[in-house]
N, C-alpha and C positions, 0 to 999 in steps of 0.2 A: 272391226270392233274387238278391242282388247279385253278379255276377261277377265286372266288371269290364270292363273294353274289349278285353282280350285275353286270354280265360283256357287257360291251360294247365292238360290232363286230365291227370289217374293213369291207365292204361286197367286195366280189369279183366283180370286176370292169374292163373289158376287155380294155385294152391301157391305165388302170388307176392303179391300182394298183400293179404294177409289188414295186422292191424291194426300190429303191428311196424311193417312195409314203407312204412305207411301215414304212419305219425307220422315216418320219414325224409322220408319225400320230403314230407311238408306242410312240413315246417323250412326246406327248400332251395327252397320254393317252389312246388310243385304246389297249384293254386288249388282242384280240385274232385277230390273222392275218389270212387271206387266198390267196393263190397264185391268178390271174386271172384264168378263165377258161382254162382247157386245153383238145384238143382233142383227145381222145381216139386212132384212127385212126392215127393222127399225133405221137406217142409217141411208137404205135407199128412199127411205119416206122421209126421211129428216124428222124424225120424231127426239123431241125432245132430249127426253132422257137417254135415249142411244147416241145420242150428237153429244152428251152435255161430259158424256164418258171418252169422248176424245179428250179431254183436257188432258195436257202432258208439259210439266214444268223441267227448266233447266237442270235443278238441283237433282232431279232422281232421274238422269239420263245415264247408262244406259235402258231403254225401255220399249216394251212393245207392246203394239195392240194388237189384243185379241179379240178374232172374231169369230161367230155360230152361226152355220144357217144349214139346212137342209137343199137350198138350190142351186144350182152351181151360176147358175145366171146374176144372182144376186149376191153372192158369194164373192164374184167375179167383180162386180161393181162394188161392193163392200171395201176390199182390196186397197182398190184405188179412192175412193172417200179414206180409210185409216192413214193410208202412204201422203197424203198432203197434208195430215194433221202433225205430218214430221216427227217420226220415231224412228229406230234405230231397224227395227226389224215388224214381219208381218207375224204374229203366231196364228195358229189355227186350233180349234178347240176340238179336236175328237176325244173328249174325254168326260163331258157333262153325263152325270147319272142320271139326274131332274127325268121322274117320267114324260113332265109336258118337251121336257127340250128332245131327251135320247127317242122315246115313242112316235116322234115322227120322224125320226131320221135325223138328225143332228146331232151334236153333241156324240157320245157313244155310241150312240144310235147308226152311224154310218159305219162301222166295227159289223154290222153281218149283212155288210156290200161292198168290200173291199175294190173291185172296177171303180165303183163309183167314187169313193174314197180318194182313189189314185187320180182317176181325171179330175176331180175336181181341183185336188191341190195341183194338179198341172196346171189348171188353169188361171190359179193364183198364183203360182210361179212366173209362167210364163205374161203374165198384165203386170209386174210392178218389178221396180229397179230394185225395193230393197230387199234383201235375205229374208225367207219364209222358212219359218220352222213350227213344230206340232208337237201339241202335247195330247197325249192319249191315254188310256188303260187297256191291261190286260188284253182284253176282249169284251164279247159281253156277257161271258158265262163262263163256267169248267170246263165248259164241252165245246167253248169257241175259243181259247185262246192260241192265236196266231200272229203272235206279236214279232215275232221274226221274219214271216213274211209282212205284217205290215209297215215295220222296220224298210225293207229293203226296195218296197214299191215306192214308200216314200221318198228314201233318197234317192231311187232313181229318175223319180220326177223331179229333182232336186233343191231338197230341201237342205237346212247349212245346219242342224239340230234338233234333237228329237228326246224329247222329257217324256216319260214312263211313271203312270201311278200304279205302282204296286198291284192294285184289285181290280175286277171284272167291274164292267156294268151291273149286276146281280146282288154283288155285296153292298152295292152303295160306300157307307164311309167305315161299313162295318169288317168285323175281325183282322185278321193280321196282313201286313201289306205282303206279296211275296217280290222280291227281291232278285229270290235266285231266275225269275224269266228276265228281268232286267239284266242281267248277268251275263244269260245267253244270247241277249243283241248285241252288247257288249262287246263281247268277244267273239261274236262272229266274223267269220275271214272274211264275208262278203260285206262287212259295214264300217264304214271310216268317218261318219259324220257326228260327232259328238255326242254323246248319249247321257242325261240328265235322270237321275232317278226321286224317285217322287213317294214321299208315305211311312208316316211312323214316327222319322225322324224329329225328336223332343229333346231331345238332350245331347250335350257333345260327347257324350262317353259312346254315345250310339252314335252320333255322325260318324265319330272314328273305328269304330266297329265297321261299321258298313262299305264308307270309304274304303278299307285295308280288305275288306273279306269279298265285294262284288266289282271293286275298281271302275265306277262310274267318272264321268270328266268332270262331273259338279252335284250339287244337291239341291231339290227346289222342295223350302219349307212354306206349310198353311197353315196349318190351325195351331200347332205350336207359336208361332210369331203374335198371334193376337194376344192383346193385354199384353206380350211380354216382347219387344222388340231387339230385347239385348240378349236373345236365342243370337243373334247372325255375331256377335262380338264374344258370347261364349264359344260359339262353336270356332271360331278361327283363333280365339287366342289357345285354346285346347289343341288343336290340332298344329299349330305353329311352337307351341310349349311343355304339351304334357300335363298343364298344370292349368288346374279350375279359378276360375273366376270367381270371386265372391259375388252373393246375387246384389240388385241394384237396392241402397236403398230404399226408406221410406220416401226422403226427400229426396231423391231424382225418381224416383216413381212419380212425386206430387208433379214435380219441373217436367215431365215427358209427358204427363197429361195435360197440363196446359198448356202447352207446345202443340200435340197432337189437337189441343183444343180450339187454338188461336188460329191453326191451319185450316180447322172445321168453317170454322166463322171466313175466317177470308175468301172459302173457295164457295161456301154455300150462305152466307148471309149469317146474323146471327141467330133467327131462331130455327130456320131449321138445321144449322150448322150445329148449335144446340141436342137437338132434339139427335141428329145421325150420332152423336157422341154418346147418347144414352147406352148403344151395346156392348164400347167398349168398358165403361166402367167396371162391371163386376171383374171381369178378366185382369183390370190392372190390379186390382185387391185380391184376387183369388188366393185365398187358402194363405193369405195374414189375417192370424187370431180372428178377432170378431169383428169382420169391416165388414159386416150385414147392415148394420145403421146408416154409414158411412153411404153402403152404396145406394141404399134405397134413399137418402138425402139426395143424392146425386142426381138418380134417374128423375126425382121427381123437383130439382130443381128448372127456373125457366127463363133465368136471368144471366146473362156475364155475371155478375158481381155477385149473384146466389153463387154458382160454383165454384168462384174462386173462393169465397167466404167458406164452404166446407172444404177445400183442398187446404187451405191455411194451418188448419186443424187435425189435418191428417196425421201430420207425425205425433203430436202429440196425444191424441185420442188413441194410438195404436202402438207406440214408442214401446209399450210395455210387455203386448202380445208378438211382437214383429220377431 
């Protein structure tokens, strides 16, 4: 699987990243995609919504799925349910904060049981053909971070890469990401398996910051990318140039919402493809002039032809404050 020399992630983003989301932000540049979280437990029961998150289209390949679960039994049969839904790679989520996901042991939650941790991902290594890699955090606190040893159990169970968010289970999404531990897996003698860092990262003047200052193999953006998809096309044209992108207009903002929107509808029907589009709106307006009207029109439209009938109107209602 070809990356590149510096790949920019999608990060998995549960009610955000589903396939819509996916196919924006592959357009603007996001190198490598991953499903939203999927529950291990949901997927051996064939429940719906766990099944319905397998979906994986040509256009945003390369891509993987990820999956959560607290048992390694289930876990282990997850694996193999993701691996015939045909993706590129298996990822593993040790990194959800969600009290209901980390408090039972999942998610970040396996972060203060590292044994368990390590057998577990042996055992999704060892049941599927394709490459298994992990995203994680810190630890789960100031006073557990041991992300260097879990760094090296991982790859010795072998996994093919390993994405790092910046903060503890503790912080949640809060305060500053730290970096410099990501740094020290990095650079350790004992680790050779690609290291992705994870947090903060909003802007290309910072991607290039960071890239130069902790020399990670790629960057995996979340919550900057929402509302704004052409983060992944500022950030590589900045780092291939020196030199900033102007931001997108009003009218390709309008054309990349009903894009994102038309994908909503194909992949979930039209009203509730509808309805899932409501959260992106504000985020595509965010913080042009006075698109308050704009978006509360939006969220509370409930028709195709309502939406596009206020999107029509956007440049010009905003042309002024933009």
């Amino acid at each position: 699987m070809e990356l590149g020399t510096f790949p920019l992630l999608l990060a998995p983003m549960e009610d955000v990243s589903d396939p819509p989301f996916r196919a924006v932000c592959k357009e603007f540049g996001a190198d490598v995609m991953y499903t939203e979280f999927i529950s291990a437990e949901g997927l051996i029961r064939d429940a719906y919504k766990s099944v319905q998150k397998l979906d994986i289209y040509p256009y945003e390949r390369p891509i993987g799925i990820q999956i959560f679960g607290e048992k390694i039994e289930s876990m282990r049969e997850a694996a193999s349910i993701a691996e015939a839904a045909g993706p590129e790679f298996i990822d593993i989520n040790y990194g959800c904060p969600v009290k209901k996901v980390a408090c039972r042991g999942a998610g970040a939650g396996i972060l203060l049981d590292l044994p368990k941790m390590q057998a577990m991902t042996k055992e999704i290594v060892d049941r599927v053909n394709l490459p298994v890699t992990v995203k994680t955090r810190l630890g789960w606190d100031d006073n557990n971070i041991k992300i260097v040893e879990v760094a090296q159990r991982l790859q010795d169970v072998g996994i093919q890469a390993l994405t790092i968010h910046g903060r503890t289970r503790k912080q949640m999404y809060k305060g500053q990401a730290n970096w410099e531990y990501i740094s020290q897996v990095k650079h350790h003698p004992g680790i050779s398996i690609p290291i992705f860092g994870n947090g903060d990262i909003d802007s290309p003047e910072k991607a290039r910051q960071y890239k130069d200052q902790f020399q990670v193999d790629g960057m995996m953006l979340g919550r900057a990318a929402i509302g704004y998809p052409w983060i992944f096309r500022e950030i590589k044209h900045y780092l291939n140039t020196g030199n900033k992108l102007a931001p997108p207009s009003l009218q390709e903002r309008v054309e990349t919402v009903k894009k994102h929107l038309s994908f909503s509808i194909e992949w979930k029907g039209p009203r509730q493809g509808i309805f899932e589009m409501r959260r992106h709106y504000t985020n595509y307006f965010k913080g042009i002039g006075n698109s308050k009207n704009i978006r509360t029109e939006l969220v509370e439209a409930v028709t195709v032809e309502q939406v596009l009938e206020i999107l029509q109107k956007v440049p010009e209602q905003l042309k002024a404050v933009a």
